[in-house]
N, C-alpha and C positions, 0 to 999 in steps of 0.2 A: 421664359428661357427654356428651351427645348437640347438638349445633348443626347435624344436618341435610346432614352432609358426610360421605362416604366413611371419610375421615381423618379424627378427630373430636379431632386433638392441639392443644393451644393452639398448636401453633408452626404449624401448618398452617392457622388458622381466621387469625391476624394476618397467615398471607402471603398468604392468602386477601385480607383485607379490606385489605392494603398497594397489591395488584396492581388491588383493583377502585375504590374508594372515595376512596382516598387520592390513587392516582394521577390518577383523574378528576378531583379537586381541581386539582391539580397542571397540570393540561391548561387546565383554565378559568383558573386565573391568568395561565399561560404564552399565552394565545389573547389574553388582555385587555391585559395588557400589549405584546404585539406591535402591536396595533390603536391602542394610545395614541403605544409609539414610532415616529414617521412618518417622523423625519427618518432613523431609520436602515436605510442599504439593507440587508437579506437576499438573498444568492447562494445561492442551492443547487444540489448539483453532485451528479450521479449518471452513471453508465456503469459495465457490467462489470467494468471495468481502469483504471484510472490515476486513480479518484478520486480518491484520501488524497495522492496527490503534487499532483495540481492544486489538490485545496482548500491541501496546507500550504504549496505557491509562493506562489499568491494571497493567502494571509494572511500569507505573507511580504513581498509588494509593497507590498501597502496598509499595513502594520504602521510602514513607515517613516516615513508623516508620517498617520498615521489613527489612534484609538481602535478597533478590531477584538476581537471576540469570536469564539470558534468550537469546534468539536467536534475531537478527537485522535484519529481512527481510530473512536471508538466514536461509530457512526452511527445508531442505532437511535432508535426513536421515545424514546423513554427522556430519551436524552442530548440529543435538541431540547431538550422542554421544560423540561430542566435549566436549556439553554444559554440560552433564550427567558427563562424566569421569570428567573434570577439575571442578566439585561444589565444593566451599569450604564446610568442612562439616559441618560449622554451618550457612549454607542456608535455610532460614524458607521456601523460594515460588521457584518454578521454573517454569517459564511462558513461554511455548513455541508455537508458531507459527506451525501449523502442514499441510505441505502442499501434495498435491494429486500428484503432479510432471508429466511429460510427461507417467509414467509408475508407476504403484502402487508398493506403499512402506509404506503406512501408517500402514496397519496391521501389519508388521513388525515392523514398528517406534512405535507403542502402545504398543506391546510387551514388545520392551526394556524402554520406559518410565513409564509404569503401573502408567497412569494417575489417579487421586482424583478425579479430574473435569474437565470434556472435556463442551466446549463451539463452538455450529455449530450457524454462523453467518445465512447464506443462500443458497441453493443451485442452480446455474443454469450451464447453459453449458460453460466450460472450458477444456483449452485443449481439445478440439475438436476431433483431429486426433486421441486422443486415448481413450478419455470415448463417442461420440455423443451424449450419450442422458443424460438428467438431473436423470433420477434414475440408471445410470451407477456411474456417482460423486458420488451420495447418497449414491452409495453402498460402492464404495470406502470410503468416508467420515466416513461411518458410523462404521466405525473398530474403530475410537478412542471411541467412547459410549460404544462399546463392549466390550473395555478392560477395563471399569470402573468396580471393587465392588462395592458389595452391598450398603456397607458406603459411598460410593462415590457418587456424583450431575455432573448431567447431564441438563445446562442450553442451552435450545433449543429456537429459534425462532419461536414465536407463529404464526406467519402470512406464515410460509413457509411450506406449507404441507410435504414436503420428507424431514425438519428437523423434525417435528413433529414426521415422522412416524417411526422416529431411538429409539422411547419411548419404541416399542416393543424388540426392540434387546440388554437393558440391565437393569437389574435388581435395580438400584440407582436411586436414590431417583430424580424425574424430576422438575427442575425448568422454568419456560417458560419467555421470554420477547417477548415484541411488541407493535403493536396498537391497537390491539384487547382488549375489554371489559374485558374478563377474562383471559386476559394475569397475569401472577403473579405479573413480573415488567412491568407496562404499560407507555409509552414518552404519556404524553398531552402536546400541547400547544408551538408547536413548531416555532418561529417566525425567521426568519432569514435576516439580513442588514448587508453591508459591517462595520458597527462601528462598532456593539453588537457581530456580529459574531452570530452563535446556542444560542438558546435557548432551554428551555424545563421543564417540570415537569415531576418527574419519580415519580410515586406513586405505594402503592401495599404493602402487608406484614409491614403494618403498617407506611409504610413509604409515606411523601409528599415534595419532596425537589424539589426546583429551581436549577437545573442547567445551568451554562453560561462556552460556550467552544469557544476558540478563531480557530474554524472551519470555510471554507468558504461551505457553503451548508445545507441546510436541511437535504440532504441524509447521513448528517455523525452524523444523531441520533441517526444510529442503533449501531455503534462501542461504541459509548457515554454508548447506556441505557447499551447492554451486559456488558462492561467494568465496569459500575456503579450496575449491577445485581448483579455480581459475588462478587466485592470488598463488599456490604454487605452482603452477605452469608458466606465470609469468616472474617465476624467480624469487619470490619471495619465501625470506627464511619461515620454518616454521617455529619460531619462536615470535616473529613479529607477526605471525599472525595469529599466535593464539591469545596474546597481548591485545591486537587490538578487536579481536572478537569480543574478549570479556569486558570491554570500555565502552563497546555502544551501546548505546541507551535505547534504542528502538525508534522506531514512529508511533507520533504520540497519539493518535488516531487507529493505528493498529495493535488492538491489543494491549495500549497503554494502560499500567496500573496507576493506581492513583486510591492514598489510602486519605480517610478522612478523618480528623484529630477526634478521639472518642466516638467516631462512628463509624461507617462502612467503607472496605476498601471496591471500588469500581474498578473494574476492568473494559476500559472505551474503545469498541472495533465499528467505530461509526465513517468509516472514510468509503466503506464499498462494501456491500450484502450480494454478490451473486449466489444465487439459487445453490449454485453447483459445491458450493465451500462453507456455506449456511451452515452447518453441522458441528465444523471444524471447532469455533472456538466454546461452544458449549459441551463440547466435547473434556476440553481443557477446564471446565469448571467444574466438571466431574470427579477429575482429579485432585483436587484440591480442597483441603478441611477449613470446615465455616461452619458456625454457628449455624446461618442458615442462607439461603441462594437464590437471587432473583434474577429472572433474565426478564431484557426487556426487547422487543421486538420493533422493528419498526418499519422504513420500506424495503424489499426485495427489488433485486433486480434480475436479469438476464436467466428468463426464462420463457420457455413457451406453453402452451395449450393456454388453460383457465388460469384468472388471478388466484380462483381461489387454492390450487394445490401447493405452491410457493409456501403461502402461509397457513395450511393447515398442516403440511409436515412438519414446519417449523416451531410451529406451537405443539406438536405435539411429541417430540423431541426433546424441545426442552421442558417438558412435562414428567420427564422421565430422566431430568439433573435434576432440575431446581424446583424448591419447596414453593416457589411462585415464580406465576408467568405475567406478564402486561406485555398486551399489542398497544401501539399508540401513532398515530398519526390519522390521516383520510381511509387508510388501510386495513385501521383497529375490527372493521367488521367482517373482514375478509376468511380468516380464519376459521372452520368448521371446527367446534371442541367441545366433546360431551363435559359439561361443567358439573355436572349433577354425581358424574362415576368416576372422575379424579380425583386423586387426595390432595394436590396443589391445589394453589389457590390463584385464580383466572380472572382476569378482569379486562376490560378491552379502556382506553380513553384514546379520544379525539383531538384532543389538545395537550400538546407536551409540559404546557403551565400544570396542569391537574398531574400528571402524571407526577412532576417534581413537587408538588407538596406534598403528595400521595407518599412518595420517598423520603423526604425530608422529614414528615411527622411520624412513622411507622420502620424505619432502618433500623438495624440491630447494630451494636458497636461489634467490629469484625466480620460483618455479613459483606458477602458479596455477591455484588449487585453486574452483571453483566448487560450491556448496553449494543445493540447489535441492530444497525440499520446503512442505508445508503447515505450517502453526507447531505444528501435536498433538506433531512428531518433537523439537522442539526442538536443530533441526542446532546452530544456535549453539554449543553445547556442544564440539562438535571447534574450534573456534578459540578457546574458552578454555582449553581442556587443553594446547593448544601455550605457554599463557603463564604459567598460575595451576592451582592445584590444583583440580581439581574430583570433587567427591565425591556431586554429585545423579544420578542417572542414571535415574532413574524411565523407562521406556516413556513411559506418560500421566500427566500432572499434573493435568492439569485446568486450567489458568492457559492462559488469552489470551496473556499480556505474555509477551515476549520474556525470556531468563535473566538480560541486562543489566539490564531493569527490577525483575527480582524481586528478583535480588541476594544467593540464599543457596543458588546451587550449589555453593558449600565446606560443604555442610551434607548427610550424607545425607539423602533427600525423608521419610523417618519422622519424622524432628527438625526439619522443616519446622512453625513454627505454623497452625491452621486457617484463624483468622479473620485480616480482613483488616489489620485494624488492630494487630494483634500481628506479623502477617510486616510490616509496614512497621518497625516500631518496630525489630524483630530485623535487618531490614537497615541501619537507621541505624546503630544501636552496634555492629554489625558493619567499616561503615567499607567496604562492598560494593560500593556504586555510583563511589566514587572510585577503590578496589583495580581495579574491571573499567575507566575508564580511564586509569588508570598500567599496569595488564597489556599495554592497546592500545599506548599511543602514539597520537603526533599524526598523523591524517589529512590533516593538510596538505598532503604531497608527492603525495599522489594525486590524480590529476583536477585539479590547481589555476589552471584555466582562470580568465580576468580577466573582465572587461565586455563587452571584445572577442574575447573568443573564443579568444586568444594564450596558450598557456602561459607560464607566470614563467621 
């Protein structure tokens, strides 16, 4: 049977005709019905770093007294026009995540969403292999500002020259956030402790309000102020939004706390390690009083020259928080660090099983233990072994979602089902997602800053 393709397998000719045909389908619905729905705003929100936390604020704010649609981390053109075609049509917000992807697709995703208000967090180098340099993103990025109208706001990052400089490529009205003086919304005041969690004052356009977000870092001011810029522009009081800033809980891959009953509280930022922001959250452990302080390294991304500068900065950074470092994955040897003339303590492992007993038999009660890699390594997995059995330990998986969401690391990864619809199935009767948090516990005592900013 020949149809003209390389592969000539049916399952290759339907994925063939799924990805061309189908989905163009898919695109024309999603375009048309955006065009009909008027009354509902679309935000789209792009930048290097702190996307997924400002879209899921922002759709936390509005969610309070609005009908809100929106995307869950999966940003790709794909999941627009999922999100576009399937709106109910009495959707007031539609909050999307707009990402630059391995190969540009934004201009085209701005197209079919013909965004109100695009919001660029920051630009640096991402994806690597296919923008190198920071005014390649920019440019890429800067298609969603382009495809604003006139009526349309465009709130930009006051401190990041190549967001700033996307003012010139669209004709709407420019909003600014940052640190800067005459930023329009400006963060003062930003105090950060593992009780209180973020702090901050966002002032500007008449506004002076105390915000408290149960964030572990200073560096997630800037998701904060954007998410808090926007949500007043589009009218929302500032009482419901300082209400629903102090209620969200975070992403639980970023930066998630997580304390262990008579042992170590972890702090898990294993969902993305770009090179460029690598610093940020050891930075935040810095801050913070512990008996004593482990970071654990694991893979970088989005960087260029040699492998090895990623991770000998990094290790030798966090050499200079924490009383111990471990590298761990395929990458553990990568690291150049004089072991002999620091006073931490260094160790490199290969296998993330050794590294979690390693943890497990040697944690201090109240130590914390920092966890910082790309999601391929699946660090997670050391902070379920300290609570619950786990038996996946696969290198690579292949799976996106975090172990909490997959739910069948009591399973060796052989005995894993293929398709999708059968590991979900396997993790309900399993009774997974509930076992992973009854293993946790309540996150409540961590970070449980108020409206004001005050811990309880």
């Amino acid at each position: 049977m020949r149809f003209g393709y390389k592969d000539s397998s049916l399952r290759s000719v339907v994925r063939r005709w799924r990805q061309s045909y189908l989905f163009e389908a898919k695109v024309a619905v999603a375009a048309r019905k955006r065009r009909f729905m008027k009354n509902m705003t679309v935000i789209g929100i792009t930048g290097s770093s702190t996307k997924s936390t400002t879209t899921e604020i922002l759709r936390h704010i509005l969610s309070q007294n609005h009908r809100v649609v929106g995307n869950d981390f999966d940003n790709g053109l794909n999941t627009i026009v999922r999100i576009l075609k399937n709106a109910p049509l009495n959707s007031e917000f539609a909050v999307l995540e707009v990402a630059a992807g391995k190969t540009p697709q934004i201009e085209r995703g701005a197209r079919i969403m013909r965004p109100d208000v695009a919001i660029v967090t920051m630009i640096d180098l991402e994806h690597y292999s296919a923008y190198r340099t920071k005014e390649a993103v920019a440019h890429e990025k800067g298609h969603l500002v382009e495809a604003l109208p006139a009526s349309g706001i465009a709130l930009l990052n006051a401190d990041d020259d190549h967001a700033m400089a996307m003012a010139g490529r669209t004709a709407a009205r420019i909003v600014t956030f940052g640190l800067q003086a005459n930023a329009d919304y400006r963060a003062q005041d930003i105090p950060f402790d593992l009780r209180n969690g973020l702090r901050m004052r966002v002032s500007g356009h008449g506004y002076d309000l105390p915000i408290g977000a149960n964030l572990f870092g200073r560096h997630f001011y800037l998701p904060v102020l954007a998410a808090v810029a926007c949500a007043l522009e589009m009218g929302v009081s500032p009482e419901i939004v300082q209400r629903a800033v102090a209620s969200y809980a975070g992403i639980i891959d970023r930066c998630g706390v997580f304390p262990v009953s008579s042992g170590p509280v972890f702090v898990m930022d294993t969902r993305k390690a770009p090179f460029h922001s690598i610093k940020l959250p050891m930075d935040a452990l810095a801050e913070i009083d512990a008996p004593r302080k482990t970071i654990v390294i694991g893979q970088i991304g989005d960087y260029g020259g040699t492998s090895a500068k990623p991770y000998t900065v990094a290790a030798k950074h966090a050499a200079t928080v924490a009383d111990r470092v471990f590298m761990v994955g395929p990458t553990a040897g990568k690291a150049r660090f004089d072991e002999a003339n620091s006073s931490c303590e260094f160790a490199r492992f290969g296998d993330l099983r050794d590294l979690a007993g390693h943890l497990k038999e040697t944690a201090l009660a109240g130590e914390a233990i920092l966890l910082k890699s790309a999601s391929n390594l699946h660090l997670e997995r050391a902070v379920l072994a300290l609570q619950t059995d786990v038996n996946c330990w696969a290198e690579t998986c292949g799976r996106d979602s975090n172990c909490f969401s997959c739910g069948l690391y009591m399973l060796p990864f052989h005995d894993h089902p293929h398709g999708e619809r059968a590991h979900k199935k396997l993790a309900k009767q399993l009774g997974a997602k509930s076992a992973v948090r009854s293993a946790l516990g309540s996150r409540k005592d961590i970070c449980p800053g108020n409206g004001n900013g005050v811990g309880k």
